[in-house]
KOLTIVO-314299 format. One record per residue: chain; z, y, x of N, C-alpha, C in turn; residue number from 1. Coordinates in Angstrom, 1 decimal. Layout:
<kolvexs>
{chaine->A&n.c3->Z&n.c2->Y&n.c1->X&ca.c3->Z&ca.c2->Y&ca.c1->X&c.c3->Z&c.c2->Y&c.c1->X&num->NUM}
...
</kolvexs>
This chain:
<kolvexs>
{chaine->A&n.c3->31.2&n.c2->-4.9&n.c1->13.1&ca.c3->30.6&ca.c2->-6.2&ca.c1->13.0&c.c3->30.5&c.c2->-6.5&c.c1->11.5&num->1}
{chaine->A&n.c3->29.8&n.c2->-7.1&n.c1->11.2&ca.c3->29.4&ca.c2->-7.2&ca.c1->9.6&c.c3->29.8&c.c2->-9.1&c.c1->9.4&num->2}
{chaine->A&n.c3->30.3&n.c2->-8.5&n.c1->7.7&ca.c3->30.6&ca.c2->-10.4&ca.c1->7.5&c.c3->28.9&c.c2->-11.2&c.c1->7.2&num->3}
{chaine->A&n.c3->29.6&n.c2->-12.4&n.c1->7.2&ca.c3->28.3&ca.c2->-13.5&ca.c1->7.1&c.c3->27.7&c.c2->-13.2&c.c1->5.7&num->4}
{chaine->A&n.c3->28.9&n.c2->-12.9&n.c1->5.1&ca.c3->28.3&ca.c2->-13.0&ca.c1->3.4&c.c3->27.8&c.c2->-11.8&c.c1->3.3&num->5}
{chaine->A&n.c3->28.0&n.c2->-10.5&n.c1->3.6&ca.c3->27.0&ca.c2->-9.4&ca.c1->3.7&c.c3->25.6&c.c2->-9.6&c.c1->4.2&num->6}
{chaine->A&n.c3->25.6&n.c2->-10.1&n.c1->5.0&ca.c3->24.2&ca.c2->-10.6&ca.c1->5.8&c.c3->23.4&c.c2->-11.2&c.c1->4.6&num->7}
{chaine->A&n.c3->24.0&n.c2->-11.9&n.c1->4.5&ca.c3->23.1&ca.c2->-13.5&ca.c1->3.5&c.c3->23.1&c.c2->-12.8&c.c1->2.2&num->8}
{chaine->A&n.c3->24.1&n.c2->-11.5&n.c1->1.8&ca.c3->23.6&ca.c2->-10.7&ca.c1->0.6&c.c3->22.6&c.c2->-10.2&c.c1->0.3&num->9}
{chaine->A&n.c3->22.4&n.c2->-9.2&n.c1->2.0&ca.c3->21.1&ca.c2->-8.7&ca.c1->2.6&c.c3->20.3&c.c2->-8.9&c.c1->2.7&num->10}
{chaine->A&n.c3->20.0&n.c2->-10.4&n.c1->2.9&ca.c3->18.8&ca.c2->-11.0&ca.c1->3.2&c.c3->18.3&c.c2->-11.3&c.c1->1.9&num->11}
{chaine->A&n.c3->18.9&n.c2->-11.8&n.c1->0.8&ca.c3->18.8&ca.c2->-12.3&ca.c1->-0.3&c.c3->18.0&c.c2->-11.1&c.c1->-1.1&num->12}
{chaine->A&n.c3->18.5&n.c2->-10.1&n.c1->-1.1&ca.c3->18.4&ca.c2->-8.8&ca.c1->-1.6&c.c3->16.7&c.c2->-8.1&c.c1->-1.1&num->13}
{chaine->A&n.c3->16.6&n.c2->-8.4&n.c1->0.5&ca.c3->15.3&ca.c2->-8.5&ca.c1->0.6&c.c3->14.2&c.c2->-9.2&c.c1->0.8&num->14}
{chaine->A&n.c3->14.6&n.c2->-10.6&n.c1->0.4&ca.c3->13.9&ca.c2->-11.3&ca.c1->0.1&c.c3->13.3&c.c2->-11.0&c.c1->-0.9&num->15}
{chaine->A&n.c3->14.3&n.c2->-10.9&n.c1->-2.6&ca.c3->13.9&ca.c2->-10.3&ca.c1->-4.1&c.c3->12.9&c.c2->-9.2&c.c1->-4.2&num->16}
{chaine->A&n.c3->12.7&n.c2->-7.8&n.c1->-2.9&ca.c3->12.3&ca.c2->-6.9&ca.c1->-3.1&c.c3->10.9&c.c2->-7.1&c.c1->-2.3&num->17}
{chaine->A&n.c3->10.8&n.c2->-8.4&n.c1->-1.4&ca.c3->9.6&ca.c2->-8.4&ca.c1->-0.9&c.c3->8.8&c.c2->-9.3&c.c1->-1.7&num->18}
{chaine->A&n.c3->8.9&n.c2->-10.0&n.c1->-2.4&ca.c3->8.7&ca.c2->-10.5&ca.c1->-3.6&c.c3->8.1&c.c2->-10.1&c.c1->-5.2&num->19}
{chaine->A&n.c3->9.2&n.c2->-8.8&n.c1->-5.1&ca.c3->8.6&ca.c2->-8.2&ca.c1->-6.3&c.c3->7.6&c.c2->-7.4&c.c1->-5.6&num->20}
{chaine->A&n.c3->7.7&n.c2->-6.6&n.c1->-4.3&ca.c3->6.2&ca.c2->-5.6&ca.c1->-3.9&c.c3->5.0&c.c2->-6.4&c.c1->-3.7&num->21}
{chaine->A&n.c3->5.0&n.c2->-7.3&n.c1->-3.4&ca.c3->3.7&ca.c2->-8.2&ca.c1->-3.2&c.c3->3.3&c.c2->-8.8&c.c1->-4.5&num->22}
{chaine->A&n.c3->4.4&n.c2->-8.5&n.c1->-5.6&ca.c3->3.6&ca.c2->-8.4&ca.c1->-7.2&c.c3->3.3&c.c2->-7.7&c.c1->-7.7&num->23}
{chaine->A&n.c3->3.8&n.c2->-6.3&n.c1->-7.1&ca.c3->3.3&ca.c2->-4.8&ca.c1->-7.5&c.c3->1.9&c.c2->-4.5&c.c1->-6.9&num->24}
{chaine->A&n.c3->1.9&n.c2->-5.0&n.c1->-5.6&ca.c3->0.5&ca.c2->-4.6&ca.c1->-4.5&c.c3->-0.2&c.c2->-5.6&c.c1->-5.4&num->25}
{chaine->A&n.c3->-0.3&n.c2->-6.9&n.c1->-5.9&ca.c3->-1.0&ca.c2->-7.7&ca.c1->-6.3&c.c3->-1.7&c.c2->-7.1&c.c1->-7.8&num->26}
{chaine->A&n.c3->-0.8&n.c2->-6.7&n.c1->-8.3&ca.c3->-1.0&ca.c2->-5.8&ca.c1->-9.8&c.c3->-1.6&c.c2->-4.7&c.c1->-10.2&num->27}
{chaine->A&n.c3->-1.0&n.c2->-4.1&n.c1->-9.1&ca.c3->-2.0&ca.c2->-2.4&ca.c1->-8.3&c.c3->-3.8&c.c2->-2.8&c.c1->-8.1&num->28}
{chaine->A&n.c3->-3.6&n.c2->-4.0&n.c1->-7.1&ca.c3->-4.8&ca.c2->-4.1&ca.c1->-6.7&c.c3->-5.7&c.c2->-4.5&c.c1->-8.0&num->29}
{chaine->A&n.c3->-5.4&n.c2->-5.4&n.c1->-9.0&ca.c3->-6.0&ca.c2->-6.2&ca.c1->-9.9&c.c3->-6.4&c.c2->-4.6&c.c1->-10.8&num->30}
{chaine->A&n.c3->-5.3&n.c2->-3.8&n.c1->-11.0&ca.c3->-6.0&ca.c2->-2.4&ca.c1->-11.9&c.c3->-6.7&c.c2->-1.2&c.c1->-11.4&num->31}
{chaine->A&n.c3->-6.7&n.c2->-1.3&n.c1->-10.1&ca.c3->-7.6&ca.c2->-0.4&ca.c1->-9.7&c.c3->-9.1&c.c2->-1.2&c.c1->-9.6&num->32}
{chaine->A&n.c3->-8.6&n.c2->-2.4&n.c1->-9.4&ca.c3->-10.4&ca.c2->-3.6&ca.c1->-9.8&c.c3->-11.1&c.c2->-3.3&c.c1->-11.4&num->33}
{chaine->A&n.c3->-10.0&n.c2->-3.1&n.c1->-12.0&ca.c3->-10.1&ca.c2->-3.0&ca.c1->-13.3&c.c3->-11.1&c.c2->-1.7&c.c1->-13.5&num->34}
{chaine->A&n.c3->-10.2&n.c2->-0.6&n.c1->-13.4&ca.c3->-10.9&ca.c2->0.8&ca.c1->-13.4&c.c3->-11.7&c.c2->1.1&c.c1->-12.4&num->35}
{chaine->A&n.c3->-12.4&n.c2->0.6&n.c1->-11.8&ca.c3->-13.4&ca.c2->0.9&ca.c1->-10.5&c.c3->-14.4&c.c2->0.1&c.c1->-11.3&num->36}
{chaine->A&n.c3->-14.2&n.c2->-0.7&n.c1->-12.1&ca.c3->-15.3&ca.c2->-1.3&ca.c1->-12.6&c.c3->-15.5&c.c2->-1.0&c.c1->-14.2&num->37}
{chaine->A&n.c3->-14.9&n.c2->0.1&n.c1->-14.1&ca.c3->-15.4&ca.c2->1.3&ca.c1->-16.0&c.c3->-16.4&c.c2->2.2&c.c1->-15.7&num->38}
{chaine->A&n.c3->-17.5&n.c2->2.4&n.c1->-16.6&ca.c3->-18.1&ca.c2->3.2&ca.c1->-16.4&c.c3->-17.8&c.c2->4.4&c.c1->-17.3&num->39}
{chaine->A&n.c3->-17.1&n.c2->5.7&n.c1->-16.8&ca.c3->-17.3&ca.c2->6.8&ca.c1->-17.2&c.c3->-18.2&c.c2->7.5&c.c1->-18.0&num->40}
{chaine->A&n.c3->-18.4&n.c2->7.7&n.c1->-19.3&ca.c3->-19.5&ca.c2->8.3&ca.c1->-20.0&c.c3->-19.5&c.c2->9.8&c.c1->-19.5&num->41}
{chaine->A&n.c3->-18.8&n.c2->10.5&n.c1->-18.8&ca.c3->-18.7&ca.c2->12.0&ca.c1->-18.3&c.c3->-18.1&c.c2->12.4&c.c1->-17.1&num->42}
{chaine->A&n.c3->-18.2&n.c2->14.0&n.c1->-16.6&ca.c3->-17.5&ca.c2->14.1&ca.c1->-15.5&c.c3->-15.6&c.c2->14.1&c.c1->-15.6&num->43}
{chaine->A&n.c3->-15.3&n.c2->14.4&n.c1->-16.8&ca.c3->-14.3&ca.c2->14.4&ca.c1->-17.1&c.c3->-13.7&c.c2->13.2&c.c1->-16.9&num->44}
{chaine->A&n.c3->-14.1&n.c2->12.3&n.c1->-17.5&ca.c3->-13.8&ca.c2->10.7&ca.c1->-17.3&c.c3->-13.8&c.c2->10.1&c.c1->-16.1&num->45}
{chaine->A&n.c3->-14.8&n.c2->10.4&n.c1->-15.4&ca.c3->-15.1&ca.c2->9.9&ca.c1->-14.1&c.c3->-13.8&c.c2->10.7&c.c1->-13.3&num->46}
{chaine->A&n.c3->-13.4&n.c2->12.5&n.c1->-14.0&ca.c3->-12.4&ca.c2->12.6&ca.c1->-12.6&c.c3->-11.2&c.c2->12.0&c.c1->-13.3&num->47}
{chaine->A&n.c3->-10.9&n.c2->11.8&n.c1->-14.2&ca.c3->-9.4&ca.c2->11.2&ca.c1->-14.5&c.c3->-9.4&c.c2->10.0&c.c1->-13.8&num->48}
{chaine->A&n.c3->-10.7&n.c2->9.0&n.c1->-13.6&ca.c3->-10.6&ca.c2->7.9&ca.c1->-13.0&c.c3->-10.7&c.c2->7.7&c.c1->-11.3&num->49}
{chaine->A&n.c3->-11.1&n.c2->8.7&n.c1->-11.0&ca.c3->-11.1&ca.c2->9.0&ca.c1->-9.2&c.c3->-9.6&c.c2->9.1&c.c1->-9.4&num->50}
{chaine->A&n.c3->-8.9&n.c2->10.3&n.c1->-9.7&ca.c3->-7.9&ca.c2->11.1&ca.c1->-9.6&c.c3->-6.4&c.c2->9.7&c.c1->-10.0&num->51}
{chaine->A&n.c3->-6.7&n.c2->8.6&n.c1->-11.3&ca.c3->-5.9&ca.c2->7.5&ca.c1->-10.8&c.c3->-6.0&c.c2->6.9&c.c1->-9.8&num->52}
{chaine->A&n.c3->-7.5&n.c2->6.4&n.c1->-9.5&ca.c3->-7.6&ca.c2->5.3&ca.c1->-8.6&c.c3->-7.1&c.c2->5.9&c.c1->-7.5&num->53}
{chaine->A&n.c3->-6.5&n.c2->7.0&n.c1->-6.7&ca.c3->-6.4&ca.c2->7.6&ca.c1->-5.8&c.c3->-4.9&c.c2->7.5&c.c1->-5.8&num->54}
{chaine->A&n.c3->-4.2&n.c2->8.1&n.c1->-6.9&ca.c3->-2.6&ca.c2->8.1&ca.c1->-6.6&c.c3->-2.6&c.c2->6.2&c.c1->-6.7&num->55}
{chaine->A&n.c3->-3.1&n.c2->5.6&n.c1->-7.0&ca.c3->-2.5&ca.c2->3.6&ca.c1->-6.9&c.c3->-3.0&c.c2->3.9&c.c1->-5.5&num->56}
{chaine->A&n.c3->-4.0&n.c2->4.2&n.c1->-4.8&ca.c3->-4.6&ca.c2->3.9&ca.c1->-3.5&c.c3->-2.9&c.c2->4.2&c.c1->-2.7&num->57}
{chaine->A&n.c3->-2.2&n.c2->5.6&n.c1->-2.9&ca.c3->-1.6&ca.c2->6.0&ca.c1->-2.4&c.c3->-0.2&c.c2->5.1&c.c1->-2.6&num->58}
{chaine->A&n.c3->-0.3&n.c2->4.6&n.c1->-4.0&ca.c3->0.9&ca.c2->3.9&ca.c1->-3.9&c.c3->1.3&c.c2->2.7&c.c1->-3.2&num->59}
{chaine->A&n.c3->0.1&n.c2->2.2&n.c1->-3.5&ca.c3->-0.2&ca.c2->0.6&ca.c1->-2.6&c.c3->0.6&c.c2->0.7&c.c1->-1.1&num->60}
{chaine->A&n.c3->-0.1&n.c2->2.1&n.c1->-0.6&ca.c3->0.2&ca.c2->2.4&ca.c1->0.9&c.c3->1.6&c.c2->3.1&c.c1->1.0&num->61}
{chaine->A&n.c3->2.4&n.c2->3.1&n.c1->0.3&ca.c3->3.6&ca.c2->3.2&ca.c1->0.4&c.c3->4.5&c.c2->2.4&c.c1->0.2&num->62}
{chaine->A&n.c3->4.0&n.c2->1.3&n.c1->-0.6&ca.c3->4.9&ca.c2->-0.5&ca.c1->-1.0&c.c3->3.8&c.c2->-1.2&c.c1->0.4&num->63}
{chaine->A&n.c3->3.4&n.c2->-1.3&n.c1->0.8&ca.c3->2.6&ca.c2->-1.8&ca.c1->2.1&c.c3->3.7&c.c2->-0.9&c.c1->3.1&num->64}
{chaine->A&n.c3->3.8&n.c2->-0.2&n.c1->3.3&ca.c3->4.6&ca.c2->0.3&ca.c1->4.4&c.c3->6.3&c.c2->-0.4&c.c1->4.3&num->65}
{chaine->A&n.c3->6.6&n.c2->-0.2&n.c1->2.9&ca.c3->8.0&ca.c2->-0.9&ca.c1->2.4&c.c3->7.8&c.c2->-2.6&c.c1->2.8&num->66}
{chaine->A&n.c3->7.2&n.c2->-3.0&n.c1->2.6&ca.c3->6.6&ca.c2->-4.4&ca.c1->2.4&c.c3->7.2&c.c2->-4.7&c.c1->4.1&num->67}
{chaine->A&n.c3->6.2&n.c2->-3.9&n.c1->5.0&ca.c3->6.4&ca.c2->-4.5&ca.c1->6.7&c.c3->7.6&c.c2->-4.1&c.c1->7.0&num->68}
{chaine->A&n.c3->8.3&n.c2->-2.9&n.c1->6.4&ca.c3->10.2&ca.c2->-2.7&ca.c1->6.9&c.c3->10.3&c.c2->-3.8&c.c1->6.7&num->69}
{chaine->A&n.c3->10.6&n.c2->-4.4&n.c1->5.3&ca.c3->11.2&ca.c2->-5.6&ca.c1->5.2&c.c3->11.3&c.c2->-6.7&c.c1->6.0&num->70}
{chaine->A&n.c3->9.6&n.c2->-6.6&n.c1->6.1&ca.c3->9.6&ca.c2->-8.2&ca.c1->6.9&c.c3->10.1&c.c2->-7.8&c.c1->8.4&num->71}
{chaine->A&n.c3->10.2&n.c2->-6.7&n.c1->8.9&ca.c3->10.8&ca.c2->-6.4&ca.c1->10.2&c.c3->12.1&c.c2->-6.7&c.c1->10.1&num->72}
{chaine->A&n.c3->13.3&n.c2->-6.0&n.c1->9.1&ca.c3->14.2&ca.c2->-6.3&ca.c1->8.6&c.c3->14.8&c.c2->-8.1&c.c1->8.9&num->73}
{chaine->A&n.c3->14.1&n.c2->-8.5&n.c1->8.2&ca.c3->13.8&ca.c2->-10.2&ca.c1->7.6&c.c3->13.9&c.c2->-10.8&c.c1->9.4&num->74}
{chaine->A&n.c3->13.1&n.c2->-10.0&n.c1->9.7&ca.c3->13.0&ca.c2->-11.1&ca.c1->11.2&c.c3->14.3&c.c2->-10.3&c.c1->12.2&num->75}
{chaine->A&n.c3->14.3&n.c2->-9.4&n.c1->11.8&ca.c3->15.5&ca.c2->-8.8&ca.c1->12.3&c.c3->17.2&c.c2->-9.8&c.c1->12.2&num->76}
{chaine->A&n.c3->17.3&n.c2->-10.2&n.c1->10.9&ca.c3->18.3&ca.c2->-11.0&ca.c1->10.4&c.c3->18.4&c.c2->-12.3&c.c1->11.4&num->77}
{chaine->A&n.c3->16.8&n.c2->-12.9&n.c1->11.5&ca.c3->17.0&ca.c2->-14.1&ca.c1->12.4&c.c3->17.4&c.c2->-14.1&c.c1->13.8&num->78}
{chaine->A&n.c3->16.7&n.c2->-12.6&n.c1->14.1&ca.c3->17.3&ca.c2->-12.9&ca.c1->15.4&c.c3->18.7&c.c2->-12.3&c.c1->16.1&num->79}
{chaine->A&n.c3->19.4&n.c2->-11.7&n.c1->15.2&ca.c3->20.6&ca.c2->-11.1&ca.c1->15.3&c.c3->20.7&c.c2->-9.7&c.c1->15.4&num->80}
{chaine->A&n.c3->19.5&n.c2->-8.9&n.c1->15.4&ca.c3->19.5&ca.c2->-7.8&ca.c1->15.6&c.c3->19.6&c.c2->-6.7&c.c1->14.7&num->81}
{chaine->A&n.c3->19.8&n.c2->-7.0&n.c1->13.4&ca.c3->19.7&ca.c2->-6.7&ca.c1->12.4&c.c3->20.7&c.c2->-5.8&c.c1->11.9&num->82}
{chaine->A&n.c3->20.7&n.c2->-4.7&n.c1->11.3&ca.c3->21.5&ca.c2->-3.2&ca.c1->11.3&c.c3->21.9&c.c2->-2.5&c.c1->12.2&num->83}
{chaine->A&n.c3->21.2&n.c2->-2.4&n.c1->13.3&ca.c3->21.4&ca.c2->-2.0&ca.c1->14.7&c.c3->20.2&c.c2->-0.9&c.c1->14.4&num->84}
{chaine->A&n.c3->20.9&n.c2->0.7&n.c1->15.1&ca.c3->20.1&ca.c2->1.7&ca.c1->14.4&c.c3->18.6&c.c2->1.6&c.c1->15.7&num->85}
{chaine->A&n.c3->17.8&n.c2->1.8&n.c1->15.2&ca.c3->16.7&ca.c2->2.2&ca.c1->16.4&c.c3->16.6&c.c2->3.3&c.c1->16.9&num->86}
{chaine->A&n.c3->18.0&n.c2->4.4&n.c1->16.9&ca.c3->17.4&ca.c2->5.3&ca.c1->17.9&c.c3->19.1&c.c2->5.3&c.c1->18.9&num->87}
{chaine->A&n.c3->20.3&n.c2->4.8&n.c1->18.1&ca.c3->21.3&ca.c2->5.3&ca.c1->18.8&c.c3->21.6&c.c2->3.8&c.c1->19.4&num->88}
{chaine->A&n.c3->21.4&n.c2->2.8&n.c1->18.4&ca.c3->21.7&ca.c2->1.6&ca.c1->19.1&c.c3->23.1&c.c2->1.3&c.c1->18.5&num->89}
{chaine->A&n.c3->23.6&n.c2->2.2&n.c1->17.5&ca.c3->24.6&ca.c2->1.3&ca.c1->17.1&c.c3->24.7&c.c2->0.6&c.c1->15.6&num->90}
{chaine->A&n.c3->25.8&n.c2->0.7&n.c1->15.1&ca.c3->25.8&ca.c2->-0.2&ca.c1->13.9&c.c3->25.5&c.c2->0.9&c.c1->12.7&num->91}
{chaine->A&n.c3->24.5&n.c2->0.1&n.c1->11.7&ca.c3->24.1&ca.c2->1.2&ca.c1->10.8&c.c3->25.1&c.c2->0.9&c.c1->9.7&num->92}
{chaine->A&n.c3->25.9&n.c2->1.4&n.c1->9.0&ca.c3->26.8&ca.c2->1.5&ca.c1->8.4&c.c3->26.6&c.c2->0.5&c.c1->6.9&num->93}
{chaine->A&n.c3->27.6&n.c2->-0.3&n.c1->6.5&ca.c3->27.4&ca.c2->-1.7&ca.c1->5.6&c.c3->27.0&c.c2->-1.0&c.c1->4.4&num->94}
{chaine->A&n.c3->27.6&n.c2->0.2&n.c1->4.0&ca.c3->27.3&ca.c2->1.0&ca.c1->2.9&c.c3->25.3&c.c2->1.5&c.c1->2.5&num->95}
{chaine->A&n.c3->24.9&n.c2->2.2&n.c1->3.6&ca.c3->23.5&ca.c2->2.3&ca.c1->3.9&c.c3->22.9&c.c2->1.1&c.c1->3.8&num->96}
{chaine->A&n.c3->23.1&n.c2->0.2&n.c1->4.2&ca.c3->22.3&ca.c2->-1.1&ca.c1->4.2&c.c3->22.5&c.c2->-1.9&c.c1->2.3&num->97}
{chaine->A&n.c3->23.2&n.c2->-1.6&n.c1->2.0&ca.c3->23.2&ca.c2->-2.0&ca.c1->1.0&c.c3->22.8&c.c2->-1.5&c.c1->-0.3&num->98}
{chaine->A&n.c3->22.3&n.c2->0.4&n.c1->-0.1&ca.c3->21.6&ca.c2->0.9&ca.c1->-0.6&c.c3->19.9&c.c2->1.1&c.c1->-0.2&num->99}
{chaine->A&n.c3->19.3&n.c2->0.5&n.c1->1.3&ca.c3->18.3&ca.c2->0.3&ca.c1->2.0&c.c3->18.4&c.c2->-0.5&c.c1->2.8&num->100}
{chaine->A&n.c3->18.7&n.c2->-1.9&n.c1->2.4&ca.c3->18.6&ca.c2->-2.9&ca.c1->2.8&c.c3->17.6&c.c2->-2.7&c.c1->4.4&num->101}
{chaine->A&n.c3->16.5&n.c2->-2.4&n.c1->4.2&ca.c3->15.5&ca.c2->-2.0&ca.c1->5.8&c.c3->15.6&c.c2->-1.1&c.c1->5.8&num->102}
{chaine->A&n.c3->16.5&n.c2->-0.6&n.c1->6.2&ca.c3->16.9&ca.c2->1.1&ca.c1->6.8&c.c3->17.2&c.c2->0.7&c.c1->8.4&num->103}
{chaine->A&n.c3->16.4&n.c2->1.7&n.c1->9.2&ca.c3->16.1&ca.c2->1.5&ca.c1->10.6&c.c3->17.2&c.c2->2.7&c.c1->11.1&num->104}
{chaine->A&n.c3->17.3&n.c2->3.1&n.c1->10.9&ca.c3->18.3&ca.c2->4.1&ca.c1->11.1&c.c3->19.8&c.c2->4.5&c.c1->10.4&num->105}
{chaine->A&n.c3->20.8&n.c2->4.7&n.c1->11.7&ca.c3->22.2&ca.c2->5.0&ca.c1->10.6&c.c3->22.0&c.c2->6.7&c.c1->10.3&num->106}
{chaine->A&n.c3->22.6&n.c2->6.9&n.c1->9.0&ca.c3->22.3&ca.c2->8.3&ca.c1->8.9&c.c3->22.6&c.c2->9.5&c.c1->9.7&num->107}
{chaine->A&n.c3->23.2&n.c2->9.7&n.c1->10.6&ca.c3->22.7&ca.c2->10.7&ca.c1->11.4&c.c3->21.7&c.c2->11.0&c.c1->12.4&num->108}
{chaine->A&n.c3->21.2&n.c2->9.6&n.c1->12.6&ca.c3->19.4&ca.c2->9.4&ca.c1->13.2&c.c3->18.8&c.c2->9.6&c.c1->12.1&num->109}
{chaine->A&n.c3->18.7&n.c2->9.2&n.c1->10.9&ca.c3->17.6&ca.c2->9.6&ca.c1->10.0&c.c3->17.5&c.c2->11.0&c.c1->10.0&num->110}
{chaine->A&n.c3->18.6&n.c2->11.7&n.c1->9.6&ca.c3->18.7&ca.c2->13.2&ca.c1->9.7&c.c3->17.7&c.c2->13.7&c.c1->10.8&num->111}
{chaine->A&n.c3->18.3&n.c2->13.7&n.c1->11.9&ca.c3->17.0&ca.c2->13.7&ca.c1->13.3&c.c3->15.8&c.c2->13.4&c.c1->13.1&num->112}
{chaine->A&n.c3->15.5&n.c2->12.4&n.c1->12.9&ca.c3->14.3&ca.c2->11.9&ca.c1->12.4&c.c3->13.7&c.c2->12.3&c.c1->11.2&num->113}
{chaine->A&n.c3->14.0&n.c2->12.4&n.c1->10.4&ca.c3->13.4&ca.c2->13.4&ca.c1->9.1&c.c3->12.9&c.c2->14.9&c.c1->9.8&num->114}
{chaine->A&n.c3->13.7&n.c2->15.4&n.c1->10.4&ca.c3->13.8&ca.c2->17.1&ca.c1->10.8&c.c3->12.7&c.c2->16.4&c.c1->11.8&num->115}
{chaine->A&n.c3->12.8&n.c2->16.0&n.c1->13.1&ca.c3->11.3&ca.c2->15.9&ca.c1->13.8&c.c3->10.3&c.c2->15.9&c.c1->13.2&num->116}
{chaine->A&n.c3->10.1&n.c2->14.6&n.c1->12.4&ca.c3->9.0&ca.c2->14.6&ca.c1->11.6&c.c3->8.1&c.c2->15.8&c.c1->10.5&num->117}
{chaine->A&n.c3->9.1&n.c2->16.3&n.c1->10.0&ca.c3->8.8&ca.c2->17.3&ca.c1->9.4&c.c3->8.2&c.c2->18.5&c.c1->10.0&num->118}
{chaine->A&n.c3->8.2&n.c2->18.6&n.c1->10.7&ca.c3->7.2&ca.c2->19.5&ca.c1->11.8&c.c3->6.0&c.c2->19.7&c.c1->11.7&num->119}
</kolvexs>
C-alpha cells in the first residue's frame, strides 16, 4: 500500500510533466508552422526541411502518446486505482513510479510486454 504523501508526490509530479508536454506539443506545433511555411530555394533545402518536419511530426506523436498515459494515470489517482499493474493486477513498485510516474506496468510485465511487442 502506498503513503498519501507518495500519491500527492505523484500526482504533483504528473501534473508538472503534463504541463510542460502540452508546451512542448504547443512549441513543436508553432515550428513546424514555421518551416512548412519556408520556401526552399533547392532540392537540398527542401529535403533537410521534409526530413525535420518529419522527425517533430514523430516527436509530437510520442509526447501525445506520454501526454494520454498521464492523463490516464491522473484519473487513475482519483479513482483509487492507481499503481495497480495492468496485466498482473498488482502493486507496481513505489520505486518505478517514481521514476515513471504513468508506468502501467510493474517491471516484470513490462519485460513480457516489451518481448511480445517486439515481435
Amino acid at each position: 500500500m502506498y503513503r498519501k504523501e507518495d500519491i500527492l508526490e505523484l500526482k504533483k509530479e504528473l501534473e508538472n510533466l503534463e504541463k510542460k508536454i502540452k508546451a512542448n506539443i504547443n512549441k513543436s506545433k508553432t515550428e513546424i508552422e514555421l518551416m512548412r511555411n519556408q520556401n526552399p530555394t533547392d532540392e537540398g533545402d527542401f529535403s533537410v526541411l521534409m526530413n525535420d518536419t518529419r522527425i517533430d511530426d514523430t516527436l509530437i506523436g510520442k509526447q501525445i502518446k506520454d501526454l494520454k498515459e498521464i492523463e490516464t494515470a491522473l484519473k487513475k489517482i482519483e479513482d483509487g486505482s492507481y499503481g495497480i499493474c495492468e496485466m498482473c493486477e498488482e502493486e507496481i513498485g513505489i520505486e518505478r513510479l517514481k521514476v515513471k510516474p504513468f508506468a502501467k506496468f510493474c517491471i516484470s510485465c513490462r519485460e513480457i510486454n516489451e518481448k511480445e511487442n517486439s515481435y
